[in-house]
N, C-alpha and C positions, 0 to 999 in steps of 0.2 A: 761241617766235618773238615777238619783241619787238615792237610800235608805232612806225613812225618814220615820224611827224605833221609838216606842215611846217606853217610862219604861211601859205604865200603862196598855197592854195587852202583853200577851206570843209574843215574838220573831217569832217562826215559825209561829204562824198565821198569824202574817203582814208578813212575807215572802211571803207565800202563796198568801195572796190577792194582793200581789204589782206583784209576779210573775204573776199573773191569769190577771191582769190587763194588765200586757208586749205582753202577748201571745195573749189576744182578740183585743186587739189595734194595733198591727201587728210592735210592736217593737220586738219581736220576732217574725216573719213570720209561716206558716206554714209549718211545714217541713225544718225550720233551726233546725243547730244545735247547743245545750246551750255551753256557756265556761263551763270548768271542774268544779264540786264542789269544788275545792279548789280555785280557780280562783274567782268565782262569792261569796265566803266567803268572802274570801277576801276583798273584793270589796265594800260588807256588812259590812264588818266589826262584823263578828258573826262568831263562833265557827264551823267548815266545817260538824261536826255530825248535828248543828240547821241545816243548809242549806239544808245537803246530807235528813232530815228528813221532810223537807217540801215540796223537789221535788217531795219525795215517796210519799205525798202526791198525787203531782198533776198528777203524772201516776197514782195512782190508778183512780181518777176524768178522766181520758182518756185525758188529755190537754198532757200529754208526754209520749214518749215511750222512754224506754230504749235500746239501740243497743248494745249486746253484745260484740263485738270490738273496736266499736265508739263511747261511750258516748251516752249522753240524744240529742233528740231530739223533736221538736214540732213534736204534731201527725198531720197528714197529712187529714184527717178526718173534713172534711168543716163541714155538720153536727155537726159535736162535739162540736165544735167550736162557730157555730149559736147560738145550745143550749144554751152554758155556757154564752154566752153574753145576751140572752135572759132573761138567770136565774138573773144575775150580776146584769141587768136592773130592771127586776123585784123587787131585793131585797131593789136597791135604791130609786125606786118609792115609796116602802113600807114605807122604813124609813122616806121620805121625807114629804108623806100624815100624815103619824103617828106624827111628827114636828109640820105639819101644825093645826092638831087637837089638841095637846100642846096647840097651841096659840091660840084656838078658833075658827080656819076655820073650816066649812065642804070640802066636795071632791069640788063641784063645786064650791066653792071661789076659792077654790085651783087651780082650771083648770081654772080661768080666769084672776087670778093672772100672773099662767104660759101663758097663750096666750098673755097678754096685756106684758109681758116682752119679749117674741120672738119679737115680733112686735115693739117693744124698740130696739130692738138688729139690725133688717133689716136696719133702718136707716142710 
């Protein structure tokens, strides 16, 4: 899964949410263990302090734990886990109703828009 970093928000935030996304999507699994922040900078293509600064992030958020000998790890914590995806979801639904009100929908257009394209999709 590649990095696609834009100019027109801070760096560590979209780390953040690209890593938050790795970890609830289970491209990070739970209770694996991350490449090194110089590694995963790398890789980024961003400065190992942005990186090392957005992980600390996501330990404090509970999505990682740091192992004193080993490096970062996904926390183990299925709960935590749930949550954050639940929050994730949440946040997208929000934006998307908020979109849809932009264009002049209410909720319930909006819920049958979304129905009538799942059912577009089964096909």
């Amino acid at each position: 899964m590649s990095w696609d970093l834009q100019t027109d928000r801070p760096i560590y935030t979209q780390l953040i949410e690209q890593m938050e996304i790795r970890i609830l999507s289970g491209v990070y699994p739970s209770g694996s263990r991350l490449p090194s922040v110089r590694d995963m900078a790398q890789e980024a293509a961003v400065n190992p302090n942005t990186m090392q600064r957005a992980l600390s992030q996501l330990e404090e958020a509970g999505l990682l734990v740091t192992h004193r000998t080993s490096g970062r790890s996904v926390t183990e914590d299925a709960q935590m886990i749930s949550q954050a995806k639940r929050k994730l979801a949440r946040e997208q639904i929000e934006t998307f109703l908020e979109n849809m009100g932009r264009l002049g929908f209410d909720h319930a257009e909006a819920l049958l828009l979304v129905s009538g394209m799942l059912e577009e999709m089964k096909k």
